[in-house]
N, C-alpha and C positions, 0 to 999 in steps of 0.2 A: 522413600519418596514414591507415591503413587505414578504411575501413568497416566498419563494423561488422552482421552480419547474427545473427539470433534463427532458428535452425532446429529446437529443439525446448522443447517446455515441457512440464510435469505438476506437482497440485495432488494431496492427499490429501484424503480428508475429513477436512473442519476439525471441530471439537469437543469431546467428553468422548472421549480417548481411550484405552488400555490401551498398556502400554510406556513406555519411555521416549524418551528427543531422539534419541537415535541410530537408533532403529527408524524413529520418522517420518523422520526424514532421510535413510537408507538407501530406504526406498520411495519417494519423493520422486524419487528421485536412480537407480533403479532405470527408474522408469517414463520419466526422462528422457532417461535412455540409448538407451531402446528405440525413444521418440515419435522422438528425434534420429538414429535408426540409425547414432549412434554408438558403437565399442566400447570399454569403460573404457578399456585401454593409451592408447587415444588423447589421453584428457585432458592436457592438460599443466600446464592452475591449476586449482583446487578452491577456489573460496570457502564459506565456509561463514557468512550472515548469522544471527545471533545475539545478543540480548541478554542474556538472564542464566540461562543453563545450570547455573552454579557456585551463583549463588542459588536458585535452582527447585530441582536437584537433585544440588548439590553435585557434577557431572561439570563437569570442563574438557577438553582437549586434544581436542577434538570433531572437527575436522577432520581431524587425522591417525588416527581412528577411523574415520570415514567414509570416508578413503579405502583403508582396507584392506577395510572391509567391501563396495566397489563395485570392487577388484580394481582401484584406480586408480594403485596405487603403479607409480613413485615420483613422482607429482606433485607439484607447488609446492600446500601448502594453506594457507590464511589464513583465522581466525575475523575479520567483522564486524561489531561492535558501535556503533551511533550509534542507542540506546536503541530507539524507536517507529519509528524510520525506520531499523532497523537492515537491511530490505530492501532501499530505495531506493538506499542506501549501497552495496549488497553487487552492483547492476546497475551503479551508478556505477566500483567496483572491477572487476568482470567485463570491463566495455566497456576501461575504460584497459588491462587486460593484453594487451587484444587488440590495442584500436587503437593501442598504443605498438609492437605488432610481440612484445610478451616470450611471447606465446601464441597458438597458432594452435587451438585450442580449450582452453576455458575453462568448467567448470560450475557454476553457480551453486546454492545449495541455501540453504534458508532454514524455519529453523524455533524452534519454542518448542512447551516443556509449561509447562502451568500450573495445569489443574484438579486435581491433587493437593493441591494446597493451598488455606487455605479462604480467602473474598474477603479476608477483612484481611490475610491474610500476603503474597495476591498483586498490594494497592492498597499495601502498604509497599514492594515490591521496585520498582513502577512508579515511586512517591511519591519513591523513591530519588536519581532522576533531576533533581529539582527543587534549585535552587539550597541551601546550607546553611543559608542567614540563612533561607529561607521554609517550609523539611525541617523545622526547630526549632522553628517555629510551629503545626508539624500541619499546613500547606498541604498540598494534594492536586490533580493534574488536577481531576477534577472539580470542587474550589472553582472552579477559574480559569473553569472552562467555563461555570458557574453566574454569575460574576462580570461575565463577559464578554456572556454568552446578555441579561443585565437589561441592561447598556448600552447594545446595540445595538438593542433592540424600541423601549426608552424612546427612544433618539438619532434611531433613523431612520422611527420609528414604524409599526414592524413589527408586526402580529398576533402570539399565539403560535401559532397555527393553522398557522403556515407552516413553524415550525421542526418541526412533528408534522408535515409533509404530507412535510418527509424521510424521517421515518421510515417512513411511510406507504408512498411509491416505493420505498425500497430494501428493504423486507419483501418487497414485490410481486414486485420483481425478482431477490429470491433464492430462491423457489417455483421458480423453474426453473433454478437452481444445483443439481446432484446434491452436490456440495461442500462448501455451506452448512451451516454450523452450524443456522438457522433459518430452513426451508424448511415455513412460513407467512406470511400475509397478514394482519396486522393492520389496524382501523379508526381515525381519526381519534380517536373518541371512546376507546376504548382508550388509545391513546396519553396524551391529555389527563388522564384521570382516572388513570394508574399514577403508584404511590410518587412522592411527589417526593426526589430525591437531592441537589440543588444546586439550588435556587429561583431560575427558574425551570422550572428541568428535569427533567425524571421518569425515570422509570427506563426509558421505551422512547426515550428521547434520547440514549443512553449504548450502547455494543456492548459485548460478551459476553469473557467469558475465556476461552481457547480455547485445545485442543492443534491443531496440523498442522502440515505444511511444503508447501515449491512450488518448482520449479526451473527454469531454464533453461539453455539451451546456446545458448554464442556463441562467436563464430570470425567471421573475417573474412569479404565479400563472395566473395572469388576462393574460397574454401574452403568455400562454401557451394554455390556452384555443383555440386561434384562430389558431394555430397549430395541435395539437392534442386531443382527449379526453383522450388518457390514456398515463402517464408522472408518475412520480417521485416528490417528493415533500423533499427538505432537512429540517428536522422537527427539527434537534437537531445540534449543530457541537460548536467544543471547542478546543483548543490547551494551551498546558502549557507547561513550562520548569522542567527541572533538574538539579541537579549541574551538572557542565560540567566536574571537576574533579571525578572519578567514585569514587574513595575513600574515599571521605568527606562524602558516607551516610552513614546515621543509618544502615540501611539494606538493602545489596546488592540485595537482593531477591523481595525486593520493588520498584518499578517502579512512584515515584513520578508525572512524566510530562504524564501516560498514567492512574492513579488514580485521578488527579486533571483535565483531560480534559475529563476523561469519566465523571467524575460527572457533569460540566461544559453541558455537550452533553445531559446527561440524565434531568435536571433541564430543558432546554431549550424545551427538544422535551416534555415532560410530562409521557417519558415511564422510566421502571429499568430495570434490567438485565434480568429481566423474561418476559420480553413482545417481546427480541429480538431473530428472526425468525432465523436468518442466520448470522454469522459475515465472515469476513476479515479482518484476525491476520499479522500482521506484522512477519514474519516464517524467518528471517533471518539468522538466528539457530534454531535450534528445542527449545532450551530451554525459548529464546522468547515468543514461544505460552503459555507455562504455563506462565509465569510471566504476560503476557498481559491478559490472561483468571481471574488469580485472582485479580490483577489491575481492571476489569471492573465489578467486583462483578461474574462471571460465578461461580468462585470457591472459593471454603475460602483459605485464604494462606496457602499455603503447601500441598493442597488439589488436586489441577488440576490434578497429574499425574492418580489421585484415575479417576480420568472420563474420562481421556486416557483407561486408562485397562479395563471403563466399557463399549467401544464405547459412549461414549453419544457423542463426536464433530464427529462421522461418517457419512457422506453425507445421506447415502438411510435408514440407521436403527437409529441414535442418535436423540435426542431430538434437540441437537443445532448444527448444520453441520457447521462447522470450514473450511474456505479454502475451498470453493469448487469448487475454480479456479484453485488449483492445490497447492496455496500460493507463496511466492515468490520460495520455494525450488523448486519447480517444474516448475512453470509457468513463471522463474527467475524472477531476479530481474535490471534493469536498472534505475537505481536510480532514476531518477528523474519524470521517468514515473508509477512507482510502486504505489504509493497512490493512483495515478488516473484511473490506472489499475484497486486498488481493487472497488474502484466507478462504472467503467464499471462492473463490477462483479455483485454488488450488484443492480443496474440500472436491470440490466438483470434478476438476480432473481424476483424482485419486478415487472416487466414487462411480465412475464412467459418466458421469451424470451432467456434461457438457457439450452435449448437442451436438452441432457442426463446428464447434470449435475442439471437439476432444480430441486428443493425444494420446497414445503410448505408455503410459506413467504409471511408474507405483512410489515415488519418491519426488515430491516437492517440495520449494524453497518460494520463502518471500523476503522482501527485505524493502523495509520503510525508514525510508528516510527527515528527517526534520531539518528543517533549516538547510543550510548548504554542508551540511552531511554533518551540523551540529551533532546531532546524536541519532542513533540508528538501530533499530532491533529486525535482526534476522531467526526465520524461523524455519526451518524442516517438519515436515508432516509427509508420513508414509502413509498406504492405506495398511489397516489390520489384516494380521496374518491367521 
């Protein structure tokens, strides 16, 4: 099985923005050409991760648009859809064409519009996602988040303070995302007293609806070589499922598809929770980051909030800097570009190539989540040795 090496990435600015899928995904996919000094002919796959183009704005056949419009024909192209984690999916795809040998460069592209339409059109198309028996109830992510967010304060006796002090770090850490959708710095107190949306959680607990895209290029180690010396290397990467009914588990607080893909990640790469530099938490709600920190072993169960309140996930002083892209809360979220966002992210770290946000790091970790931790692909990326 080949290696797999990361030798170029590019992110748009994420937000409210003009155009449609194709335009962000063409820039995207533009700038990734250029960062990778590779030239279109040379593509051979074109992924295109996506979740709901044809609902947002009634465009399908995206990827064979995108690849005329990046002069990549005749490329193999393929739309990615596995809802919220329709990114983590599309690096998961990326890697196998490569490391099966079917593609010796491969571009990944990932993106969503969605602010054309207004919150309720754009929380039914997500809501869509959600089993049929609990769609027909009116359930909605945010119920579950809300649902879950009270269990686990009351179970493990957690402050709410701590699920705010999320919010708090990843606003922080998205001031210096040029990127960012919200590139300010909220207080504690703010957070606390905003709209409540799902009790007990408000409405700076919850990330934003967002247009953008983000891309990568991969290709194999030996094929990297004659590009660049210094690349990214995907050392580990793993996806697994959950029930899709949220109410069939044992324990809501347990995240089966981000516990069984990070161990999947970590067997593969030969590292554990302790050798990772930096992660990129799937922050869809604030209460996300805990359940995904102790899913990948960072914390023991019930524990997370305990390294909230002690700084350790804090960008410039923690041990393991969490989000320090901004996370989806900040740096939003556009579904289908967010996994591959957090890639750029972690590329960038492992590259020193992150500004006022860099870190310490030669080992990183993402992990994208779909649905209410429906299914989830975790990835490890060291820099090359």
């Amino acid at each position: 099985m080949e290696r797999v090496a990361v030798i170029g990435a590019s992110m748009t600015q994420f937000g409210q923005r003009e155009g449609w899928i194709l335009d962000l995904l063409s820039e995207a996919g533009i700038e990734c050409l250029d960062d990778a000094g590779v030239d279109a002919e040379a593509v051979e796959h074109l992924y295109v991760s996506n979740m709901a183009s044809g609902e947002f704005e009634g465009q399908t056949g995206v990827p064979n648009a995108l690849a005329h419009d990046l002069d990549a024909m005749p490329a193999y192209t393929q739309r990615v859809d596995q809802t919220s984690s329709s990114g983590g999916a599309g690096i998961y795809a990326a890697w196998q064409s490569v490391a099966s040998g079917a593609s010796e460069m491969t571009l990944l592209v990932g993106g969503e519009k969605m602010t054309h339409r207004t919150t309720g059109e754009a929380t039914d198309v997500i809501a869509s996602l959600t089993h049929p028996v609990e769609y027909k109830t009116g359930v909605t992510l945010p119920s579950f988040a809300g649902l879950t967010a009270r269990h686990y304060l009351e179970r493990f006796d957690a402050p709410r303070e701590s699920l705010g002090k999320v919010a708090v770090k990843n606003h922080k850490n998205g001031v210096d995302n040029p990127h960012a959708q919200f590139q300010k710095e909220v207080d504690l107190e703010t957070v606390l007293e905003s709209p409540i949306v799902a009790d007990p959680l408000r409405l700076y607990d919850f990330c934003p609806i967002t247009d953008g895209s983000a891309a990568l290029m991969l290709c194999p180690k030996s094929v990297a070589k004659e590009y660049t010396d210094d690349y990214v290397v995907i050392a580990g990467i793993d996806g697994a499922t959950d029930t899709h009914v949220v109410h069939e588990r044992e324990d809501p607080t347990i995240m089966g598809g981000v516990v069984e893909s990070g161990k999947g990640a970590y067997e593969m790469s030969g590292y554990g929770p302790d050798d990772i530099d930096v992660a990129e938490l799937h922050d869809m709600f604030t209460i996300l980051e805990f359940l995904q920190m102790e899913g990948l072993g960072f914390a023991e169960q019930g524990e997370a909030w305990k390294l909230i309140e002690e700084g350790y996930t804090e960008r410039d002083t923690g041990e393991l800097p969490i989000n320090t892209s901004g996370g989806l809360k900040s740096k939003g979220h556009p579904l289908g570009a967010s996994g591959v966002a957090q890639g750029v992210e972690i590329y960038e770290q492992l590259m020193g190539e992150a500004g006022p946000r860099q870190v310490d790091a030669d080992i990183g970790l993402t992990c994208n989540v779909g649905g209410f931790g429906n299914c989830v692909i975790t990835t490890i990326m060291e820099a090359a040795q």
